[in-house]
C-alpha positions in Angstrom: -1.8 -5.3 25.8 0.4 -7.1 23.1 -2.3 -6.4 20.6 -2.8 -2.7 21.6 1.0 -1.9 21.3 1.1 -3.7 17.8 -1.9 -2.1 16.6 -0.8 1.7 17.8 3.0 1.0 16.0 1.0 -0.7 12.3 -0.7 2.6 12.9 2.5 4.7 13.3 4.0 2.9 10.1 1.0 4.0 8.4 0.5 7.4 9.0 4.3 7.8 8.6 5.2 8.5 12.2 7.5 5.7 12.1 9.6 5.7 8.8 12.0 2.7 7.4 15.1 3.1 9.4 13.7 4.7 12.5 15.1 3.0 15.7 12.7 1.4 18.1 13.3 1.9 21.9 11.9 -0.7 23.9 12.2 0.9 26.9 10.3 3.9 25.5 7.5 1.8 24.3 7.1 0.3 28.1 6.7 3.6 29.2 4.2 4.7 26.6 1.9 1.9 27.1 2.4 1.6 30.9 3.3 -2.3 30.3 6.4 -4.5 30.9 8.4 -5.8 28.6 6.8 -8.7 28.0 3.9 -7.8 26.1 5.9 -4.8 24.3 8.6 -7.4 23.2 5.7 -10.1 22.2 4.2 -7.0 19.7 7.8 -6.6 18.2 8.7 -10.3 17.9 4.7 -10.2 15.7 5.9 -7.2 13.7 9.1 -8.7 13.2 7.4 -11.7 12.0 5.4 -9.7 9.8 9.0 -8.2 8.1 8.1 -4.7 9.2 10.4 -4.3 11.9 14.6 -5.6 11.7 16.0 -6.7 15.2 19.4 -6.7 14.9 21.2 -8.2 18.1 23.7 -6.1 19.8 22.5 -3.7 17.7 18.8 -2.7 18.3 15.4 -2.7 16.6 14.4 -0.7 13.8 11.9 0.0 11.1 12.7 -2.4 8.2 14.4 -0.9 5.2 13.1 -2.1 1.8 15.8 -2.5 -1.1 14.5 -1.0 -4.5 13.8 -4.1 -6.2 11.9 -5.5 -3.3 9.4 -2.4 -3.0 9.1 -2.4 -6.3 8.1 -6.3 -6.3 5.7 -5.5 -3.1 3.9 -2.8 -5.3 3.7 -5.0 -8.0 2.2 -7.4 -5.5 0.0 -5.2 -4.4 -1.7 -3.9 -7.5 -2.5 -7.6 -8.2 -4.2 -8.2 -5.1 -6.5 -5.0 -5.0 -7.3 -5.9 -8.9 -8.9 -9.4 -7.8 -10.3 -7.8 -4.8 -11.9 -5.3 -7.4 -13.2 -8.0 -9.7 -14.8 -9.7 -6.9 -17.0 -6.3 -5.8 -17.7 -6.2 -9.5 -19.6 -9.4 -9.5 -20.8 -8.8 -6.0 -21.6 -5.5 -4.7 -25.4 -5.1 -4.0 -27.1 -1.7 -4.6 -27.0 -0.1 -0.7 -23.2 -0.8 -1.5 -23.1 1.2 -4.8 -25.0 4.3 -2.9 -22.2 4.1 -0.5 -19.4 3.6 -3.0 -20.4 6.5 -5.1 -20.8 9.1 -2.2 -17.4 8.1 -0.9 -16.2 8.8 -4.8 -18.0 12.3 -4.4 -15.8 12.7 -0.8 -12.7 12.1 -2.5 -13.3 14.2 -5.4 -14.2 17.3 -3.3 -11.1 17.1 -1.6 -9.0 16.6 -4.8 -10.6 19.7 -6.0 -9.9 21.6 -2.7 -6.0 20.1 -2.7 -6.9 18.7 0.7 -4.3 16.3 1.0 -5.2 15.0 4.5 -8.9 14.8 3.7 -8.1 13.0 0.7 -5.9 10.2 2.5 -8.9 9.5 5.0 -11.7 9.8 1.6 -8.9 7.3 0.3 -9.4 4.9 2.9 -13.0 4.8 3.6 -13.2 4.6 -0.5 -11.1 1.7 -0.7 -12.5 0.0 2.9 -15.9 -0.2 0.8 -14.4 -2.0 -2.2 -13.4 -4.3 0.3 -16.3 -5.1 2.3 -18.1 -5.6 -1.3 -16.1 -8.3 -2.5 -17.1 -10.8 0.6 -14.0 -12.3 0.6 -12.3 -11.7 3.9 -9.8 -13.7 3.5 -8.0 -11.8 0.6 -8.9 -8.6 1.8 -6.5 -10.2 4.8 -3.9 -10.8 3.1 -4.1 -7.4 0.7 -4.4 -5.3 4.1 -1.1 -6.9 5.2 0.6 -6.1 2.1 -0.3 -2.6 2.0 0.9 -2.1 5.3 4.1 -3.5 4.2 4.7 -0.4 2.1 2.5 2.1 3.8 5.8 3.6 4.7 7.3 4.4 1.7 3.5 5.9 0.5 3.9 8.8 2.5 3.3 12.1 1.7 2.1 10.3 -1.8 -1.0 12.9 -2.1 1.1 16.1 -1.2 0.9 17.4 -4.7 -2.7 18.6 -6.3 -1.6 17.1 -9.7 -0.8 13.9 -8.1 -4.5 14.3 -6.2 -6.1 14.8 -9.1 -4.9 12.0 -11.1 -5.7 9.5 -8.5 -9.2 10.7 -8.6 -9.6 10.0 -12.2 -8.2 6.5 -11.3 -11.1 6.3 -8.7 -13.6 7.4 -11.0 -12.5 4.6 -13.7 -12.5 2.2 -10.6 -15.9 2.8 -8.9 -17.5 3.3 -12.9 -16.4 -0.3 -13.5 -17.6 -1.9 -10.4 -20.8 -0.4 -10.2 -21.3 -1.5 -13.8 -20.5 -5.2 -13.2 -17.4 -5.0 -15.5 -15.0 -7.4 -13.5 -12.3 -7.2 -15.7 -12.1 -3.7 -16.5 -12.4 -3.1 -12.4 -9.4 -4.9 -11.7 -7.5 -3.5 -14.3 -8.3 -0.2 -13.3 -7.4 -0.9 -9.7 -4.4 -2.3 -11.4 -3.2 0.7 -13.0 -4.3 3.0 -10.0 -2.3 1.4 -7.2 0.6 0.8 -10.2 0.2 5.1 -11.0 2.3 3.9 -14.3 4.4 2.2 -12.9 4.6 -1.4 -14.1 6.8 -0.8 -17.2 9.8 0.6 -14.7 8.8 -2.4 -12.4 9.6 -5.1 -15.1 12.8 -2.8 -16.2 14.2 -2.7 -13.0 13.0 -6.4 -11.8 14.2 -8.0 -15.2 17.8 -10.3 -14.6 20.4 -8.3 -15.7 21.9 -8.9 -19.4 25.0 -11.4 -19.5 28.5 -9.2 -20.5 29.0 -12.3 -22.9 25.8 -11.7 -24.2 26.1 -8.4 -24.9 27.5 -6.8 -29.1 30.3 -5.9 -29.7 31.2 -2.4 -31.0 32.3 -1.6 -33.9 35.2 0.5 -34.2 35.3 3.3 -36.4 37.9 4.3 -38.5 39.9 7.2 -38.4 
């Protein structure tokens, strides 16, 4: 039961049902799942753990909040983790694998080209689920699942615009062409860039220490 009730609020936090800030009612979540509190406060304390859920005494439990710069470092964190997970399918996918990989590229293309944001979420998944199981290494696939989860929240509603669709496409397309082609290093930098959408330059601008007021030039004055 513990597992069932953390899996079905991970999945809420996915798909955006639950969003950072949203309270958590305990009570509500016994009734949901017909189960005491026990198990529904064992599932919390696990997704608390986990830093996806704050519980605040005297207060109450809510969906974490992220500040800016820790998103931003997450993302970061992210893009690095799929890139190596990339390189590894690069050097390890076997052919059945590339059959598969390149008719879930087809799926998400057909729904980029329709605007069919929802389809294109689930192509997105499967697509990525099969770089996954060809890199054979479960371990980091673990560990990039848990970070992607972290920040699933804040990825809503990502895909809502058809420009935004179709430029994640063409992100896929350099992705699969890479790892079918064995080319490791292009793969994860690819994967790099895609989960990143152009964003590493603002990461580093915003994660950078802030600039010392002594350090900083003095002005000229001008004259009159």
């Amino acid at each position: 039961m513990q597992d069932r009730i953390r899996l079905a609020l991970e999945h809420d936090l996915r798909s955006g049902t639950l969003l950072p800030g949203d309270p958590i009612d305990e009570q509500e979540l016994c009734e949901r799942f017909q189960a005491s509190r026990t198990p529904v406060r064992e599932a919390l304390l696990l997704l608390s753990a986990k830093g996806m859920i704050s519980i605040l005494p005297r207060s109450g439990i809510y969906v974490r909040q992220l500040e800016l710069r820790e998103l931003i470092a997450m993302m970061e964190g992210v893009g690095e983790l799929e890139g190596v997970v990339a390189r590894l399918a690069a050097n390890r996918i076997n052919n059945e694998q590339k059959e598969h990989l390149k008719q879930a590229l087809e799926d998400t293309r057909a729904c980029a080209n329709s605007a069919d944001s929802i389809g294109y979420e689930q192509a997105n998944v499967r697509l990525h689920d099969l770089i996954y199981q060809s890199s054979g290494n479960t371990y980091i696939v673990e560990q990039t699942r848990e970070a992607r989860l972290r920040v699933a929240p804040y990825r809503g509603k990502m895909f809502e615009k058809p420009e935004r669709l179709l430029r994640s496409q063409a992100e896929h397309e350099a992705v699969v062409a890479a790892i079918i082609n064995g080319d490791s290093e292009g793969a994860a930098e690819a994967m790099r860039n895609h989960i990143s959408a152009g964003g590493r330059a603002f990461a580093d601008m915003v994660l950078a220490p802030p600039v010392q007021q002594g350090l900083q030039p003095k002005r000229r004055k001008r004259k009159a």
